[in-house]
C-alpha positions as CSV (number, residue, x, y, z in Angstrom):
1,X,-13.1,8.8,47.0
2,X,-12.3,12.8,47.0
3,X,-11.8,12.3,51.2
4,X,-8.9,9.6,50.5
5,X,-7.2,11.8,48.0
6,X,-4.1,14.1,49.0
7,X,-2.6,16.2,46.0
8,X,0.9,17.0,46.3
9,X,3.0,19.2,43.4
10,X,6.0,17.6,44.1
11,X,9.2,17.7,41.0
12,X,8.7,14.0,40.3
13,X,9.0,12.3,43.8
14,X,11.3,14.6,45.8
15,X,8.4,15.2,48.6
16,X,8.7,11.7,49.1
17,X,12.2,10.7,49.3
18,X,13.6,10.0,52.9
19,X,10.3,8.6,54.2
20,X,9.0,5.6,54.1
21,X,8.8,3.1,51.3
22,X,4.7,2.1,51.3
23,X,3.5,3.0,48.1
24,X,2.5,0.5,46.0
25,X,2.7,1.7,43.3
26,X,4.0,4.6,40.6
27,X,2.5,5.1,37.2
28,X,4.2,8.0,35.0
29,X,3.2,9.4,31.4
30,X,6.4,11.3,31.2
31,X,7.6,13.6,28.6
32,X,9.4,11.4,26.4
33,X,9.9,12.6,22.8
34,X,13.5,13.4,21.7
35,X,14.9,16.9,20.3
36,X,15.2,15.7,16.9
37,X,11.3,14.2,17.0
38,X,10.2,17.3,18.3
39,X,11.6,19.4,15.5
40,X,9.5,16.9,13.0
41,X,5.9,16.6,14.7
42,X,3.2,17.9,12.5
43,X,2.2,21.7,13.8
44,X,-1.2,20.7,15.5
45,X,0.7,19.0,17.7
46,X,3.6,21.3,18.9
47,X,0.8,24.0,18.7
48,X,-1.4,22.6,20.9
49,X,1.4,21.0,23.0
50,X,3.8,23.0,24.5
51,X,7.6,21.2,24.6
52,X,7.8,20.5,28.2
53,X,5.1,18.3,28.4
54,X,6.3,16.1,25.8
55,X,9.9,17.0,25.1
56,X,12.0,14.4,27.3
57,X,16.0,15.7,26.2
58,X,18.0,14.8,23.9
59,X,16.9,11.0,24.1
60,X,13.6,11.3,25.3
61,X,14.7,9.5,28.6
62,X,15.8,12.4,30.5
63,X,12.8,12.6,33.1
64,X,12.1,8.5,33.1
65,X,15.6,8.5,34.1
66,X,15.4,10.2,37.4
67,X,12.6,8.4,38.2
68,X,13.6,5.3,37.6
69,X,16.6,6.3,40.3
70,X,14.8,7.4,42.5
71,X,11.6,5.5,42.7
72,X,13.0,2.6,44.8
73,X,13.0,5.3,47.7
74,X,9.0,5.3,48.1
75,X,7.8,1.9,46.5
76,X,7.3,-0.7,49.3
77,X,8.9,-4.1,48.3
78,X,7.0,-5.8,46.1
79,X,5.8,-2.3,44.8
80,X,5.3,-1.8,40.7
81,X,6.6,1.0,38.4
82,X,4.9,1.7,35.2
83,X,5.8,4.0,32.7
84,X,5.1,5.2,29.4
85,X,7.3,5.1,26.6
86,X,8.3,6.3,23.3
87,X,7.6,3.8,20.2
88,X,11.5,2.6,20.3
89,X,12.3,3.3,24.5
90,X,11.3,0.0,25.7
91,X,14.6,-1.9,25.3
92,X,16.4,1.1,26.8
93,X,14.4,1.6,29.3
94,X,14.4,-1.7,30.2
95,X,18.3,-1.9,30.8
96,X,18.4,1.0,32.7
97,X,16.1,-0.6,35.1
98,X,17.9,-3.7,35.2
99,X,21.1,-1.6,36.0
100,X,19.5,-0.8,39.1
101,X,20.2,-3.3,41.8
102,X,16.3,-2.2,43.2
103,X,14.8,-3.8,40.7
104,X,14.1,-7.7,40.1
105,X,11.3,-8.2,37.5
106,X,11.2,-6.2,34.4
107,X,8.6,-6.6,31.5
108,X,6.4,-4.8,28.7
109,X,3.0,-4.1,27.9
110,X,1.6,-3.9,23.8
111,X,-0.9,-0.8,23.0
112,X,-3.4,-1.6,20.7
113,X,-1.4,-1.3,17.4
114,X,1.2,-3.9,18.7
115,X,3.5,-1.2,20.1
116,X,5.7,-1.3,23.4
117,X,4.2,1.5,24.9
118,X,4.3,0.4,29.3
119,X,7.4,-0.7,30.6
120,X,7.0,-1.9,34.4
121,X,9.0,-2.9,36.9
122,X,9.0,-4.7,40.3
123,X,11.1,-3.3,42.8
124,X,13.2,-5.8,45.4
């Protein structure tokens, strides 16, 4: 597998954009935790966490936000985009992606304790 891989540092996808649209697919575990839940987390987590990798702005959605923008640019048609989300994002996230004339399927997955944790979307 190691000879298929290529690793790119890229700030989300900007090393992609204005090529061609053949991936297939884009998962993300984004920083999505809002200021407000940040200030609350129990200390062995902000001490063992630093707050850009889970701090997502002021409602958590900052980073998913660009992404979901801009991820039409790379995924093929037909191509999926998965994302992690906070414990009360889904909805939101949802309707962003549905504001986005790139997208034309939009649904959930469950974790384990019931919670709607993966939205995904199917781009045009």
């Amino acid at each position: 597998m190691a000879e298929r891989l290529h690793w790119v540092c890229s700030d989300l996808i900007t090393a992609f954009q204005g090529g061609r649209r053949d991936f297939a697919l884009c998962v993300a575990n984004l920083p999505y935790v809002t200021t407000a839940e940040w200030h609350s987390l129990p200390r062995e987590i902000k001490d063992y966490e630093p707050c850009g990798a889970l701090c997502g702005g002021e409602d958590g959605l900052e980073l998913i936000r660009r992404l979901v923008a801009s991820s039409p640019e790379v995924l093929a048609p037909g191509g999926a985009l998965l994302l992690e989300v906070g414990w009360q994002q889904a909805t939101a996230v949802q309707d962003m992606i549905r504001q986005q004339r790139h997208f034309h399927a939009t649904g959930v997955y469950h974790d384990l304790a019931g919670i709607e944790r993966v939205v995904w979307a199917q781009v045009l």
